[in-house]
N, CA, C and O atoms as a GROMACS GRO file, in nm:
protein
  572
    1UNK      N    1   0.085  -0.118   0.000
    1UNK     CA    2   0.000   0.000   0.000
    1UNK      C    3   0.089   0.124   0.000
    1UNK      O    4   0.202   0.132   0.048
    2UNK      N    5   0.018   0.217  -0.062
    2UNK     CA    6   0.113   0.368  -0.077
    2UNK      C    7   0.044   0.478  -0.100
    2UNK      O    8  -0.043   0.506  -0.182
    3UNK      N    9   0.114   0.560   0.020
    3UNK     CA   10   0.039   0.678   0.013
    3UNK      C   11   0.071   0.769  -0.047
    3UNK      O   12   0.192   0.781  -0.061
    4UNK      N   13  -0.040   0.901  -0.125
    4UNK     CA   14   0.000   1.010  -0.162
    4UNK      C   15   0.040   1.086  -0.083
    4UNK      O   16  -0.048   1.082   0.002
    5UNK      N   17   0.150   1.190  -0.031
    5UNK     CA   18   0.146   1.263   0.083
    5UNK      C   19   0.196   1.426   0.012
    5UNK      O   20   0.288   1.465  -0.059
    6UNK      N   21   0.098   1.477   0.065
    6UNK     CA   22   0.071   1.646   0.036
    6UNK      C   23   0.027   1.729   0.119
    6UNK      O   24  -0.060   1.667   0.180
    7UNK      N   25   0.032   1.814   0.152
    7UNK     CA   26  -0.032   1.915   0.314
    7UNK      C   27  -0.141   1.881   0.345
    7UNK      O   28  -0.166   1.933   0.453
    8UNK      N   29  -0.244   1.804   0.301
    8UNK     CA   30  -0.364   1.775   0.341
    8UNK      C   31  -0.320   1.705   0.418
    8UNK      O   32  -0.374   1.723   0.526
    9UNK      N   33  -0.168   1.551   0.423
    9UNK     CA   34  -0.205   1.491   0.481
    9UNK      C   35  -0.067   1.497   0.623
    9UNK      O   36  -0.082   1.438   0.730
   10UNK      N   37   0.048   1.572   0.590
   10UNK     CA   38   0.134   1.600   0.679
   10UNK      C   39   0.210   1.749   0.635
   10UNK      O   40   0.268   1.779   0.531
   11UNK      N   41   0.186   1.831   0.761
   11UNK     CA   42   0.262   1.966   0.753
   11UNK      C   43   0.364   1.982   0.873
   11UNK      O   44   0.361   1.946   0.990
   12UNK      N   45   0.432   2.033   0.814
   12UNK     CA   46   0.565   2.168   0.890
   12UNK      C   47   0.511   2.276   0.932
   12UNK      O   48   0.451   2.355   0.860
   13UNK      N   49   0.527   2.288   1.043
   13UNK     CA   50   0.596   2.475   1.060
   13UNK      C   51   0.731   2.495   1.110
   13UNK      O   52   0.786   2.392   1.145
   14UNK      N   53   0.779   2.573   1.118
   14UNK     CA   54   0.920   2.620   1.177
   14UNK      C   55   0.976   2.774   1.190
   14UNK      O   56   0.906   2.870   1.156
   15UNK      N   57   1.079   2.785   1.232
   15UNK     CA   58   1.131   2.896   1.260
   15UNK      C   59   1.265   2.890   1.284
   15UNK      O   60   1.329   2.800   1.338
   16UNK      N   61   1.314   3.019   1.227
   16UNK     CA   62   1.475   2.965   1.311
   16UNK      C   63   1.500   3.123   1.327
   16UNK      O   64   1.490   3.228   1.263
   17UNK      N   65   1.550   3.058   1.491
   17UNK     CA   66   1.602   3.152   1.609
   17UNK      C   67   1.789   3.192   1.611
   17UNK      O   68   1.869   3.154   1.697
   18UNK      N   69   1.816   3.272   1.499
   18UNK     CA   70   1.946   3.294   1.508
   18UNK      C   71   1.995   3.143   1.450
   18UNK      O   72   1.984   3.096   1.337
   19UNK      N   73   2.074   3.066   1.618
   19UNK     CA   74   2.164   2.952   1.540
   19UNK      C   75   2.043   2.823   1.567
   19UNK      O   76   2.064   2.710   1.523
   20UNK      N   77   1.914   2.856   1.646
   20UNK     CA   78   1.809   2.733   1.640
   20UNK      C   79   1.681   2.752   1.554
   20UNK      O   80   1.617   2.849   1.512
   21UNK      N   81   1.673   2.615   1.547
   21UNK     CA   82   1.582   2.575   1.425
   21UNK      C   83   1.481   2.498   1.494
   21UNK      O   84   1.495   2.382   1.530
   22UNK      N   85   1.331   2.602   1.518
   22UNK     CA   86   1.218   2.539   1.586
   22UNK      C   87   1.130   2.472   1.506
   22UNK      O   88   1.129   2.529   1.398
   23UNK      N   89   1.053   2.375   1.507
   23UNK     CA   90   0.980   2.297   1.378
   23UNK      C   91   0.871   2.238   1.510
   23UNK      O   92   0.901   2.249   1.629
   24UNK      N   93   0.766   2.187   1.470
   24UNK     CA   94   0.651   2.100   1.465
   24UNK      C   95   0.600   2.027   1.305
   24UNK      O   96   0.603   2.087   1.198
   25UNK      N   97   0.566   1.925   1.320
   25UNK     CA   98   0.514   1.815   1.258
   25UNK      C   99   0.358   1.822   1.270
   25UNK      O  100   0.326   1.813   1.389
   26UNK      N  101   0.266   1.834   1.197
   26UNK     CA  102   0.134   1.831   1.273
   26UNK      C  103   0.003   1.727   1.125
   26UNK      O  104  -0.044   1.777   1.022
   27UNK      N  105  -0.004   1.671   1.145
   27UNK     CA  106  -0.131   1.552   1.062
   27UNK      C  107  -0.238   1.724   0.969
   27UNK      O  108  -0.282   1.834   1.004
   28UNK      N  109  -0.233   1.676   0.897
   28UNK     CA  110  -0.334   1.755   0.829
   28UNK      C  111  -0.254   1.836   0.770
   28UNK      O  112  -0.138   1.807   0.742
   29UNK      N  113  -0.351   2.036   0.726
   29UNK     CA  114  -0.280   2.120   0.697
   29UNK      C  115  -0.284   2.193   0.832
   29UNK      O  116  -0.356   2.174   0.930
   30UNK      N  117  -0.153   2.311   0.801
   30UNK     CA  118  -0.163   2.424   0.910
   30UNK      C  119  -0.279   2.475   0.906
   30UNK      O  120  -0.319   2.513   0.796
   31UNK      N  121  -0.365   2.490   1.021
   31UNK     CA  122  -0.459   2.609   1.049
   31UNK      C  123  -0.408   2.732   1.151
   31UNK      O  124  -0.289   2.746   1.178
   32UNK      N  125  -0.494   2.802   1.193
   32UNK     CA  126  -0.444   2.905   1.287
   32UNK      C  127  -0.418   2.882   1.419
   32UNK      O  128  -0.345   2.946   1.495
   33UNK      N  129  -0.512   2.742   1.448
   33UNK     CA  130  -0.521   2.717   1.570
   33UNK      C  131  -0.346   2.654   1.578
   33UNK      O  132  -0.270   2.690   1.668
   34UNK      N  133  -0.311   2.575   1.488
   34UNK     CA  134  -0.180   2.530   1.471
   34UNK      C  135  -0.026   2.645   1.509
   34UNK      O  136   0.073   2.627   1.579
   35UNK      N  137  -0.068   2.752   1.430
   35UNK     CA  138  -0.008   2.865   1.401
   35UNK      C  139   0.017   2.900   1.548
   35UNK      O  140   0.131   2.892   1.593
   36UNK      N  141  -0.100   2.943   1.637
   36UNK     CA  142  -0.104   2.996   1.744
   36UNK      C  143   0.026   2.901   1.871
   36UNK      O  144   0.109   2.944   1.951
   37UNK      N  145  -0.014   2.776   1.836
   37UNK     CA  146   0.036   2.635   1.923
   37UNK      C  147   0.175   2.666   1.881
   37UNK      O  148   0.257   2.641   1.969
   38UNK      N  149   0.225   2.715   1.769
   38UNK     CA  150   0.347   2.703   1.727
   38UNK      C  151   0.395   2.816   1.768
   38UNK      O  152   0.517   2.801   1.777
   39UNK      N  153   0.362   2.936   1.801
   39UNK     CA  154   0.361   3.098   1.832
   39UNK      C  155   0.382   3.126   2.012
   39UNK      O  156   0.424   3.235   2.053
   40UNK      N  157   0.337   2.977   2.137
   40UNK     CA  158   0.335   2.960   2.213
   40UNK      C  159   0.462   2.893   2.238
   40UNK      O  160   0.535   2.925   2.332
   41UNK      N  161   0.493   2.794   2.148
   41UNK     CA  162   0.645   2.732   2.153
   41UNK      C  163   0.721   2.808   2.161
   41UNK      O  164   0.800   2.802   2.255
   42UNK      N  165   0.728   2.886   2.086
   42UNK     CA  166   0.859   2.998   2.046
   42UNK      C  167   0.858   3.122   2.160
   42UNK      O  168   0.958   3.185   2.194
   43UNK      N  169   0.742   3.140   2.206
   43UNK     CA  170   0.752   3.214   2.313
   43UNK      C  171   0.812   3.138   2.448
   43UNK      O  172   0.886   3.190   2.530
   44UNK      N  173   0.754   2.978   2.454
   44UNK     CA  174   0.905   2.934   2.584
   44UNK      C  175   1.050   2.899   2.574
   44UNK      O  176   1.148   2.898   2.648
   45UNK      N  177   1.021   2.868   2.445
   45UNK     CA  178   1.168   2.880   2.397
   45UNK      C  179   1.233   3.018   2.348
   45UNK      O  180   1.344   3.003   2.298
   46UNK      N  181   1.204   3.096   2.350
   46UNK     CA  182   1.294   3.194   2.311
   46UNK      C  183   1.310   3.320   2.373
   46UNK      O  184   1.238   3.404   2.319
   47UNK      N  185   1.400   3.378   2.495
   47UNK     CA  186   1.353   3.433   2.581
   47UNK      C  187   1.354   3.630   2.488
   47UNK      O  188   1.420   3.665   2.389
   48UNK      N  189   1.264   3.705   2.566
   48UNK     CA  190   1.236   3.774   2.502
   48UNK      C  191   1.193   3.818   2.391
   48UNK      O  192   1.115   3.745   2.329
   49UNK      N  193   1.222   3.917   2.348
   49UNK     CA  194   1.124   3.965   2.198
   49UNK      C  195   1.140   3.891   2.109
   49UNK      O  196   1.255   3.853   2.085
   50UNK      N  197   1.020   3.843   2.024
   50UNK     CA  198   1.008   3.760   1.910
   50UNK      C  199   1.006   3.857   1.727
   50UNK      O  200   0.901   3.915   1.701
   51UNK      N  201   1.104   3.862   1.636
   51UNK     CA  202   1.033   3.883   1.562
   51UNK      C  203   1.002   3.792   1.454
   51UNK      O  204   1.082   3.706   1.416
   52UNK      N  205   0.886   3.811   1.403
   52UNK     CA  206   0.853   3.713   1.287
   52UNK      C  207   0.831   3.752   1.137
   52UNK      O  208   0.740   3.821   1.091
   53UNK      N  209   0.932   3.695   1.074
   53UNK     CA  210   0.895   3.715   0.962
   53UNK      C  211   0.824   3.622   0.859
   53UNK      O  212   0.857   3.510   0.820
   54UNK      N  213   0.719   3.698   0.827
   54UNK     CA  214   0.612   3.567   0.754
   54UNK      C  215   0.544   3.613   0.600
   54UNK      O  216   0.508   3.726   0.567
   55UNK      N  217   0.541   3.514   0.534
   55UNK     CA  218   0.469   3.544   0.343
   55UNK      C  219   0.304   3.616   0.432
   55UNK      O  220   0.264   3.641   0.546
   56UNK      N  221   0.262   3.622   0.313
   56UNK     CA  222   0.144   3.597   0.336
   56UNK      C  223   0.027   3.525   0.306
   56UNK      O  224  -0.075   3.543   0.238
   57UNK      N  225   0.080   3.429   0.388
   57UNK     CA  226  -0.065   3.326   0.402
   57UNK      C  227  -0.171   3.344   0.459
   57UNK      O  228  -0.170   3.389   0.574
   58UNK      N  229  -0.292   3.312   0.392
   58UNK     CA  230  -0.386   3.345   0.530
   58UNK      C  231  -0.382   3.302   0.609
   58UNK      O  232  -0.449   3.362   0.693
   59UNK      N  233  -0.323   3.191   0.657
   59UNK     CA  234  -0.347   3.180   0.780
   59UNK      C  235  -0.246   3.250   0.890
   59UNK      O  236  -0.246   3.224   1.010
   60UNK      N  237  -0.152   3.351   0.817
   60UNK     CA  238  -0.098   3.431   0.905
   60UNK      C  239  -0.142   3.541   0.939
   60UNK      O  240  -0.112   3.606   1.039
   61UNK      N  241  -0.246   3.576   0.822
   61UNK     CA  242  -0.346   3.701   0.844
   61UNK      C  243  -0.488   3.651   0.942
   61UNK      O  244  -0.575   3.738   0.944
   62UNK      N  245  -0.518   3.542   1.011
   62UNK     CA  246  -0.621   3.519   1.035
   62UNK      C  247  -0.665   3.624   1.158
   62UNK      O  248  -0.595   3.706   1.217
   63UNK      N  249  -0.760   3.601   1.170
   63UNK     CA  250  -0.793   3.694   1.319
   63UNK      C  251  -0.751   3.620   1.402
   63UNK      O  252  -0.641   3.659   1.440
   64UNK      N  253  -0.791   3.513   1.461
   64UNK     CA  254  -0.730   3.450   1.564
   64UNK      C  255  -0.584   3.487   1.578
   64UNK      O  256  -0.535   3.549   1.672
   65UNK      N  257  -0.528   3.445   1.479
   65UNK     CA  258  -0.330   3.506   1.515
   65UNK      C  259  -0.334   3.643   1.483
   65UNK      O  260  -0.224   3.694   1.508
   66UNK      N  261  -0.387   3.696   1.454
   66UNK     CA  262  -0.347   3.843   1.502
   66UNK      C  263  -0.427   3.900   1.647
   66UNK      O  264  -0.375   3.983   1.722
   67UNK      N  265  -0.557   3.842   1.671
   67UNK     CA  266  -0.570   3.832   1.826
   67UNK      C  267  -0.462   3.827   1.926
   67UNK      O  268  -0.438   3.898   2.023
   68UNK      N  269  -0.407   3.729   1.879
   68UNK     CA  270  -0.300   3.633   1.968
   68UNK      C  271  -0.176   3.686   1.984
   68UNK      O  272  -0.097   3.672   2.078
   69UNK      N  273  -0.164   3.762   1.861
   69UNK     CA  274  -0.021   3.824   1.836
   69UNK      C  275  -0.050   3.967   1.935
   69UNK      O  276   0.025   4.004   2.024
   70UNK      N  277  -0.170   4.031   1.897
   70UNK     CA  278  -0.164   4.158   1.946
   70UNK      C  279  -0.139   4.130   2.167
   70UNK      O  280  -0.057   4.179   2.245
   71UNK      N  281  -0.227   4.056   2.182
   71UNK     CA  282  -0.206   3.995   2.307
   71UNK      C  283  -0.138   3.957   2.371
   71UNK      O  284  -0.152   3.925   2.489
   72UNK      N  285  -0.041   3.951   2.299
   72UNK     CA  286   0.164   3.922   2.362
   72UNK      C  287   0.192   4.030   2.400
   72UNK      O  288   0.279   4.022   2.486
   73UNK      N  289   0.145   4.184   2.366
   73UNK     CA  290   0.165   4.326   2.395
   73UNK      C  291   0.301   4.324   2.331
   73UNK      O  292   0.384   4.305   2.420
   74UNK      N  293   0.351   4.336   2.224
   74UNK     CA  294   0.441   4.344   2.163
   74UNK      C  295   0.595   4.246   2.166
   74UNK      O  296   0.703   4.266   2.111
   75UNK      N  297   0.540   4.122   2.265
   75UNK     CA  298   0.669   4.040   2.286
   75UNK      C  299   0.676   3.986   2.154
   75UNK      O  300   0.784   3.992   2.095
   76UNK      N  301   0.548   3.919   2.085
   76UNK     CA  302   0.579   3.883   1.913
   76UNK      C  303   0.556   4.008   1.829
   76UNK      O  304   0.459   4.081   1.852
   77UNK      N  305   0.631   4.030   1.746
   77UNK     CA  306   0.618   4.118   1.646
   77UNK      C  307   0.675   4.057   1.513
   77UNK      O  308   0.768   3.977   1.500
   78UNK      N  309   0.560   4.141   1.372
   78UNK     CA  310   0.558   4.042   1.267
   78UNK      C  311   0.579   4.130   1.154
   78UNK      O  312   0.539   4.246   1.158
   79UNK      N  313   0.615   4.100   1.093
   79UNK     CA  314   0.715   4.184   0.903
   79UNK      C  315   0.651   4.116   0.805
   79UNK      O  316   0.710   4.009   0.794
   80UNK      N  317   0.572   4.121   0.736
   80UNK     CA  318   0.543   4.057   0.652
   80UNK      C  319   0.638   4.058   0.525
   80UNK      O  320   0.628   4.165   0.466
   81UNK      N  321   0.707   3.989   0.478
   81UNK     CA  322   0.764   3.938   0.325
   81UNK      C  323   0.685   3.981   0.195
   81UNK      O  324   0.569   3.958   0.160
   82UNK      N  325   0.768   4.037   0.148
   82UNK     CA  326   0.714   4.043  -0.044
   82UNK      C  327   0.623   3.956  -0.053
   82UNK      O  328   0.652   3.846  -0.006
   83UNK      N  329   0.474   3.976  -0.118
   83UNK     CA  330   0.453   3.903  -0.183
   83UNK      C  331   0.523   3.790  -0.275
   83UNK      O  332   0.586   3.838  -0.370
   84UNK      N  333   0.523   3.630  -0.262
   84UNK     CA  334   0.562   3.578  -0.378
   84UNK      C  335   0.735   3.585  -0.394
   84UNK      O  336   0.806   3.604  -0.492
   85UNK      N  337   0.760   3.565  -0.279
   85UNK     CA  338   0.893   3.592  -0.232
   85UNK      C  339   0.966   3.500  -0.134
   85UNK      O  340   1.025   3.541  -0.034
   86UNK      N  341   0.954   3.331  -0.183
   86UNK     CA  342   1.031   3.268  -0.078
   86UNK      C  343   1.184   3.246  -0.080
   86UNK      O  344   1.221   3.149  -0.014
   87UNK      N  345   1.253   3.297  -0.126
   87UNK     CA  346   1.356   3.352  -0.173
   87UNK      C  347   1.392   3.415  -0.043
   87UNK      O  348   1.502   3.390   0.007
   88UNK      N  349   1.343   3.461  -0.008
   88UNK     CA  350   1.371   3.559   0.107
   88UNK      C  351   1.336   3.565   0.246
   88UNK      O  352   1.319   3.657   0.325
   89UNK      N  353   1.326   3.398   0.254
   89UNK     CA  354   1.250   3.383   0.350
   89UNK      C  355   1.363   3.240   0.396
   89UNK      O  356   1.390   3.152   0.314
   90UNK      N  357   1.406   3.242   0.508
   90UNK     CA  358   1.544   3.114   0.537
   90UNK      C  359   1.461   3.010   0.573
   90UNK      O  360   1.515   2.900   0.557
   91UNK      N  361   1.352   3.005   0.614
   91UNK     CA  362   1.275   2.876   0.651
   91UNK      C  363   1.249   2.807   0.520
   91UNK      O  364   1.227   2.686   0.523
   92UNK      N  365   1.248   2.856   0.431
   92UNK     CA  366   1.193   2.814   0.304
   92UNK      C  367   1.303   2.682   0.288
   92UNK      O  368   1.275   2.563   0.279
   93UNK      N  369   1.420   2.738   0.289
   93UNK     CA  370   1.587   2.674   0.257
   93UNK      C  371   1.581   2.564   0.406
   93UNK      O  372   1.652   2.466   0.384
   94UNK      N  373   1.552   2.562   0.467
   94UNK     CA  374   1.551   2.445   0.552
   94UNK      C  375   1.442   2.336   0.508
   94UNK      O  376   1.463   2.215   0.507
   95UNK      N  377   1.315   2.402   0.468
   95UNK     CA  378   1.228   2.281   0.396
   95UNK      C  379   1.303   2.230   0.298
   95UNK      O  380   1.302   2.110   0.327
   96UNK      N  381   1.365   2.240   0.205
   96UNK     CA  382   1.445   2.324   0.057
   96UNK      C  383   1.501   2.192   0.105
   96UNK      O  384   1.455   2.081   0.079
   97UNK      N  385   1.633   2.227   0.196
   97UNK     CA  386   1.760   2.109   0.241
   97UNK      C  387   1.673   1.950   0.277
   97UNK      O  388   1.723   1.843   0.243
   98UNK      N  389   1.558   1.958   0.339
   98UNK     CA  390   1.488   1.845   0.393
   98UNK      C  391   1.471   1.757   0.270
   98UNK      O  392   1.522   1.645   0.258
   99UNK      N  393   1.401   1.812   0.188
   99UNK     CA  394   1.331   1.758   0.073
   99UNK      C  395   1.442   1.709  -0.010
   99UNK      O  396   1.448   1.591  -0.044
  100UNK      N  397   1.511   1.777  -0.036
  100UNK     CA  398   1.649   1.763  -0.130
  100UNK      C  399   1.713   1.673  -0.102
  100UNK      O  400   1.703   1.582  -0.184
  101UNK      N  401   1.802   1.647   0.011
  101UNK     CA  402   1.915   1.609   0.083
  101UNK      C  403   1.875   1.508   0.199
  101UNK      O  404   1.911   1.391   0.186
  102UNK      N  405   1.796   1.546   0.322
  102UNK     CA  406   1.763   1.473   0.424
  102UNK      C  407   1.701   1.348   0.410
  102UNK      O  408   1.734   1.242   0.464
  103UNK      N  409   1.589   1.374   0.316
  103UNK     CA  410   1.484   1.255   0.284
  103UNK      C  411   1.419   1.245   0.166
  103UNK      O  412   1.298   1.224   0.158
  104UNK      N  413   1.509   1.262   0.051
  104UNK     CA  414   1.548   1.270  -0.081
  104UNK      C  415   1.488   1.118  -0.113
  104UNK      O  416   1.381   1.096  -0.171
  105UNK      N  417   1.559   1.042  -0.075
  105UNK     CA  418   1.498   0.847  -0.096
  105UNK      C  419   1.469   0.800   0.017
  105UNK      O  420   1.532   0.709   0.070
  106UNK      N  421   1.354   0.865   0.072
  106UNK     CA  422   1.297   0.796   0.132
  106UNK      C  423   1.158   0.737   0.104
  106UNK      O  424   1.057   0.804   0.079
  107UNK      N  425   1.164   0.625   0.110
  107UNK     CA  426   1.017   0.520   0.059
  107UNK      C  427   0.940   0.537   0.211
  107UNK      O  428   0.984   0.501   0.320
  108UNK      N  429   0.861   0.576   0.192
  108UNK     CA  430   0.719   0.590   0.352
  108UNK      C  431   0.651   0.554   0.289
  108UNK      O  432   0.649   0.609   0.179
  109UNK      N  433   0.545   0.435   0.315
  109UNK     CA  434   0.423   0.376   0.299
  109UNK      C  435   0.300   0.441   0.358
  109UNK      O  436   0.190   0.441   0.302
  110UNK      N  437   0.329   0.500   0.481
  110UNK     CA  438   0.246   0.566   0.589
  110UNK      C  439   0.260   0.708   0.623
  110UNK      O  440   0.370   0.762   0.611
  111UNK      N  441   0.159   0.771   0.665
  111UNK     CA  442   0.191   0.972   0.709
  111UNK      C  443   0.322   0.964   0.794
  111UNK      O  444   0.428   1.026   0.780
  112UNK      N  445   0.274   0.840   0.914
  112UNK     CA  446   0.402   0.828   1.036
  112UNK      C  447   0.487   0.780   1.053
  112UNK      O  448   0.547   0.793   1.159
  113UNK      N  449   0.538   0.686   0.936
  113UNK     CA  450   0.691   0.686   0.906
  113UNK      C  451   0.755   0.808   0.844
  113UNK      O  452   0.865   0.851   0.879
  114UNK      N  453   0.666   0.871   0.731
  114UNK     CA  454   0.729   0.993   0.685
  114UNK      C  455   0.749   1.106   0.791
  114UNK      O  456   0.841   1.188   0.796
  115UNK      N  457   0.617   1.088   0.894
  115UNK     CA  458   0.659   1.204   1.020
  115UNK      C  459   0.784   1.174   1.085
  115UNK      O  460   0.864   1.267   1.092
  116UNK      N  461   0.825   1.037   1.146
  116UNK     CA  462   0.909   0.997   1.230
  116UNK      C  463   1.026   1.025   1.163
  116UNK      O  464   1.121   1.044   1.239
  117UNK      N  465   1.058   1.037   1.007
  117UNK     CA  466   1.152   0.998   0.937
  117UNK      C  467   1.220   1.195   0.970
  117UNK      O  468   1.318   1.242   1.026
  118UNK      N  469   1.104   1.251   0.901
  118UNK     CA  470   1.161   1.409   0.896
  118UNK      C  471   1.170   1.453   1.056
  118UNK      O  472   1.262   1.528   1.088
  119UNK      N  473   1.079   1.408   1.153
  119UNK     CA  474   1.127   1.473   1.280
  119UNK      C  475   1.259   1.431   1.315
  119UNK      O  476   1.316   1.505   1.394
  120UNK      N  477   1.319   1.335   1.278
  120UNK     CA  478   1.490   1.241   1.310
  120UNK      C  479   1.520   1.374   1.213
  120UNK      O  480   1.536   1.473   1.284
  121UNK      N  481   1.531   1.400   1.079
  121UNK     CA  482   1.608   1.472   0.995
  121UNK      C  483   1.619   1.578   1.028
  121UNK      O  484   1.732   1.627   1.021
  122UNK      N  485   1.494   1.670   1.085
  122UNK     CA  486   1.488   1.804   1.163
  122UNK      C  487   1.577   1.798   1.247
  122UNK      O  488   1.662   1.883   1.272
  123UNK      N  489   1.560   1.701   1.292
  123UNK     CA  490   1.685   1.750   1.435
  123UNK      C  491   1.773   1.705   1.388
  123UNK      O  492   1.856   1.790   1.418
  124UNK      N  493   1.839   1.612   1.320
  124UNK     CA  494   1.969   1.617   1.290
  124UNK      C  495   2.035   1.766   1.210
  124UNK      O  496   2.153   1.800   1.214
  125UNK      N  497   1.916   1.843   1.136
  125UNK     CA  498   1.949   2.011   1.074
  125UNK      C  499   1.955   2.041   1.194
  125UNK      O  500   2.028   1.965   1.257
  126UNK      N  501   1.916   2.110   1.245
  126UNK     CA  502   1.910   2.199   1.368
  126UNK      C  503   2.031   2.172   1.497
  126UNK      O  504   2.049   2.225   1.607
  127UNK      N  505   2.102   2.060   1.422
  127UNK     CA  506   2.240   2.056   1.549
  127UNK      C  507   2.332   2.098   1.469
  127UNK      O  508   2.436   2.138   1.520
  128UNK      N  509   2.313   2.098   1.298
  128UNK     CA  510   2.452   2.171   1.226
  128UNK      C  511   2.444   2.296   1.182
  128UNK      O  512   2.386   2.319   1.076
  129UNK      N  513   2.503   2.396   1.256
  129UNK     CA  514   2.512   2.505   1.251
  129UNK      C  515   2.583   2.585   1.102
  129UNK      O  516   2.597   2.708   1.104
  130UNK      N  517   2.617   2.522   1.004
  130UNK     CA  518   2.615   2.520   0.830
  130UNK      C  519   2.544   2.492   0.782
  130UNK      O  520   2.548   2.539   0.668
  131UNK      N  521   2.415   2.398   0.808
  131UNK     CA  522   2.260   2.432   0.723
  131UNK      C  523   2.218   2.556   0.726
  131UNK      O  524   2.186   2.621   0.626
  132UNK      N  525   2.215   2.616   0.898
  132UNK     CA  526   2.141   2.740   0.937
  132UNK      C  527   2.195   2.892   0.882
  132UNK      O  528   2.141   2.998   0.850
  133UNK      N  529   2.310   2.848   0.888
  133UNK     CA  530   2.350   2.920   0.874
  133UNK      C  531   2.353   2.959   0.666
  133UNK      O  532   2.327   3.072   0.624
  134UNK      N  533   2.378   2.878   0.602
  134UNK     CA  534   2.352   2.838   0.480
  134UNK      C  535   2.232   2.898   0.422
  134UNK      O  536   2.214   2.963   0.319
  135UNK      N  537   2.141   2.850   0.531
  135UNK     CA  538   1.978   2.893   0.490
  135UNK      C  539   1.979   3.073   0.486
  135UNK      O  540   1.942   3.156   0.403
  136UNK      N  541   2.040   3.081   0.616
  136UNK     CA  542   2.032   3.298   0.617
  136UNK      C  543   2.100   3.343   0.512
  136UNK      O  544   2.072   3.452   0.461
  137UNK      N  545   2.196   3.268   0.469
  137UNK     CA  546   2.290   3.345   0.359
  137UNK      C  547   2.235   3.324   0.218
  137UNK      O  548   2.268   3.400   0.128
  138UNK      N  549   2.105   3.167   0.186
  138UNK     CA  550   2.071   3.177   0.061
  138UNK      C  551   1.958   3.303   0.069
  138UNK      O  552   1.961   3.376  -0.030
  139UNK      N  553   1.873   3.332   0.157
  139UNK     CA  554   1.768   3.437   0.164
  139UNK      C  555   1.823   3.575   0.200
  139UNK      O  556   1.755   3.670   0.241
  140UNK      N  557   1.986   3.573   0.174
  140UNK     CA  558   2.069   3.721   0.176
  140UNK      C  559   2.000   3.815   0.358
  140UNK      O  560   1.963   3.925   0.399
  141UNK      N  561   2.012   3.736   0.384
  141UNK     CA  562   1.990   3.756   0.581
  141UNK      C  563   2.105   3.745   0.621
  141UNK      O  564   2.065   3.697   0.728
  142UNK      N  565   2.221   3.745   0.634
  142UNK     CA  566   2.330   3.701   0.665
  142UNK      C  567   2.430   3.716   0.584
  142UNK      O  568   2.409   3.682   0.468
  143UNK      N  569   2.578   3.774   0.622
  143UNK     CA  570   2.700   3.782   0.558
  143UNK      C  571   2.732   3.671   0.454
  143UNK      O  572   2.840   3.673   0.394
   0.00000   0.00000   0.00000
């Protein structure tokens, strides 16, 4: 048996904090409620001011996350990206490296081998400080 797998049926989010690289795995697509869950992470992990830079998806425009955002009283703060511009965006280049390189041949029959497979690969990115760094310099963020 073999599955099709596309955001309907397993998504990413992430972020990267300087030299860390925050991610969740979540069944389905991102919604806001997701967004928010992921917006709560980064606030215990990351001490002080947050900024975020994000495309525009709706679901970054939703009300709920901008509820949520405004309600931090300015600890998250958000930049929105060019339209149509992932180029310029370093999270993009960490999906980018995953797909490419991490789990390039990998055969998954199931959503949760492919989850188990990329959450092992995530964290193996996020301990080498030349992906991350790689990623800021392809989206010209970095020297």
């Amino acid at each position: 048996m073999q599955e099709t797998f596309n955001w309907k049926s397993l998504s990413l989010i992430g972020g990267l904090a300087l030299w860390r690289f925050l991610f969740q795995i979540h069944a389905g697509s991102i919604k806001s409620l997701q967004v928010i869950e992921f917006l709560k992470h980064l606030q215990r992990q990351v001490p002080g001011k947050i900024l975020i830079l994000w495309d525009g998806a709706p679901i970054h425009r939703s009300l709920l996350v901008k509820n949520f955002v405004a309600a931090t009283q300015g600890r998250i703060q958000v930049e929105r990206l060019p339209a149509d511009a992932p180029e310029l965006n370093p999270v993009e280049y960490m999906w980018g490296h995953l797909k490419t390189h991490e789990i390039a041949n990998l055969i998954a029959t199931q959503a949760w081998e492919l989850s188990l497979e990329a959450t092992a690969a995530l964290r193996r990115m996020r301990r080498r400080n030349s992906v991350i760094a790689a990623c800021y310099s392809q989206a010209e963020l970095w020297p």
